[in-house]
N, C-alpha and C positions, 0 to 999 in steps of 0.2 A: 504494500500500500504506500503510495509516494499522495502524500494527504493536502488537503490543501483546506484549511478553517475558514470560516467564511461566518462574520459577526455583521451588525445593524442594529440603529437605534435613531427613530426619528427625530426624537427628543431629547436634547442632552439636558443632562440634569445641575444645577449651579456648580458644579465644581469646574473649577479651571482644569481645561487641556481634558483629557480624555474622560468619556462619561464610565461613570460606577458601574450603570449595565454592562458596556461593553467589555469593561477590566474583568466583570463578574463572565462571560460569557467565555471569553478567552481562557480563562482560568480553569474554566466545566472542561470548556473542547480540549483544551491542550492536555490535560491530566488523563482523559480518555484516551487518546491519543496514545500520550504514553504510557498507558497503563496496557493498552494492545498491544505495544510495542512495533507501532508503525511510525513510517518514516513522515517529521513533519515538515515540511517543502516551505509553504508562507502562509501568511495570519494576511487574510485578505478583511479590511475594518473600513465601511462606510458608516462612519458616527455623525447623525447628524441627515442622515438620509429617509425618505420619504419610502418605504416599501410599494406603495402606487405607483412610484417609475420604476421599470425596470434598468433605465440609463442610469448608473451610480457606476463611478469611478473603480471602483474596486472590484464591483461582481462584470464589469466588461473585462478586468486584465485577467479575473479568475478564469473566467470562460475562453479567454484567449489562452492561459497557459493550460489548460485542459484539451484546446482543440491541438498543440503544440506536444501535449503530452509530457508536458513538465508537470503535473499534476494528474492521477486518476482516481481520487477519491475527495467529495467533500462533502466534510464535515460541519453539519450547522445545530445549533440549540433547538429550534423547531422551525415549521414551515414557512411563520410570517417572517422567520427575519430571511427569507431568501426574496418573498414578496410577502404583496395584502392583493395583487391580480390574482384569481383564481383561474382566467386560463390561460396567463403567462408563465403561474408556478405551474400547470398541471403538463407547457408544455415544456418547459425545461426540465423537469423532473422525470419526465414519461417519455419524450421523446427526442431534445437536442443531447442532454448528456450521455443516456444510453449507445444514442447513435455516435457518439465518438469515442465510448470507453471509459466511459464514466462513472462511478459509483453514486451514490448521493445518500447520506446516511442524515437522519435527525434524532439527536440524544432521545427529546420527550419526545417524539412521534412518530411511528410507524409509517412506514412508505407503502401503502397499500390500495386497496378499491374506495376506503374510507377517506382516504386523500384529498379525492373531490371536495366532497366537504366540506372538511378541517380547511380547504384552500377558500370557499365559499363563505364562511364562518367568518375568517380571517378578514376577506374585504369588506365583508358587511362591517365588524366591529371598526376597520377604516374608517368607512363611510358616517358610522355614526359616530364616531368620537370628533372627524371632521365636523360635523352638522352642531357638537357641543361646544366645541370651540368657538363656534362659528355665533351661537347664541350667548355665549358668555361675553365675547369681544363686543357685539352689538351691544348688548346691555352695559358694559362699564364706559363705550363712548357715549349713546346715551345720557351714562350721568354724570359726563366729566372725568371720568379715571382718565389718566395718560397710563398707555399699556405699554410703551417705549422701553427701550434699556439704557436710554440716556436722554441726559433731560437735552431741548433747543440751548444753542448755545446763548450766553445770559441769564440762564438760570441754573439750578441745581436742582439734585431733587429732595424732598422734603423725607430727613433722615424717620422721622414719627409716622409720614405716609408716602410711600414711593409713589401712591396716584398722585400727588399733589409735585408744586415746585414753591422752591421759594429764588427770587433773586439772587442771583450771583453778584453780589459788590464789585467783584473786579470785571467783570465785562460786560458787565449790565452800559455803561459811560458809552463803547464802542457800539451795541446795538443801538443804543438810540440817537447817536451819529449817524448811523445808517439811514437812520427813519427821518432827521432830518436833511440829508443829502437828497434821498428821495422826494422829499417834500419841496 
């Protein structure tokens, strides 16, 4: 087995530089791994990636060294982190990897007739967590929240409530130079 790991997470979590899931994911795959005592090739990590594309940087160089044959097996946690398409997983899983020599294994999930589904399931809970977010964001524009990760320059953000700002003293003088050049 010349293995190739293959990790995602759409949503990185506060921590700077790599998300906790992904460290946590690597850590499952790779201990399996070598607890088989196969060969592990590369840690293929799109952090930060949308499972609804299948274009992610890392699962196109996977599938490029698999068609190269510098990799024949990968290794994933479960099926959404490979996607949340259910007929883009059911065809890379069923029919591009097979057809060049491909294994494709999932710690928690069985690769089997259930699959459909489990791939099915997958983009639905997509879709709707999309449609949550989607309601939460409306509602805090709505009442004013700034959902930003940084406040307009001029201000800062209000350390008691990050929806709020308060003026920035030191460049607050330069914005409203602005505002009078314009005027």
């Amino acid at each position: 087995y010349k293995v190739g790991i293959y990790v995602r997470l759409s949503n990185e979590d506060k921590r700077a530089g790599e998300s906790v899931s992904i460290e946590n994911q690597k850590l499952l795959l790779t201990r399996h791994v070598r607890d088989q005592g196969w060969e592990l090739c590369e840690v293929y990590c799109d952090d930060g990636f949308s499972g609804t594309n299948q274009n992610r940087p890392a699962l196109r160089r996977m599938l490029a060294d698999a068609k190269q044959g510098f990799i024949n097996t990968i290794v994933i946690k479960d099926l959404s982190r490979l996607g949340r398409n259910y007929l883009e997983v059911g065809q890379l899983a069923e029919i591009t990897l097979p057809a060049i020599g491909c294994e494709l294994i999932s710690l928690n999930e069985q690769i089997d007739e259930m699959m459909v589904f489990r791939n099915w399931l997958n983009e639905q809970h997509s879709r709707e967590t999309s449609k949550k977010v989607k309601a939460v964001r409306k509602v805090c524009a709505e009442n004013g929240k700034f959902l930003g990760t940084y406040a307009p320059y001029g201000y800062r953000k209000n350390p008691e409530n990050k929806h709020q700002f308060l003026i920035d003293e030191c460049t607050a003088p330069t914005v409203q130079r602005i505002f009078e050049w314009r005027t």
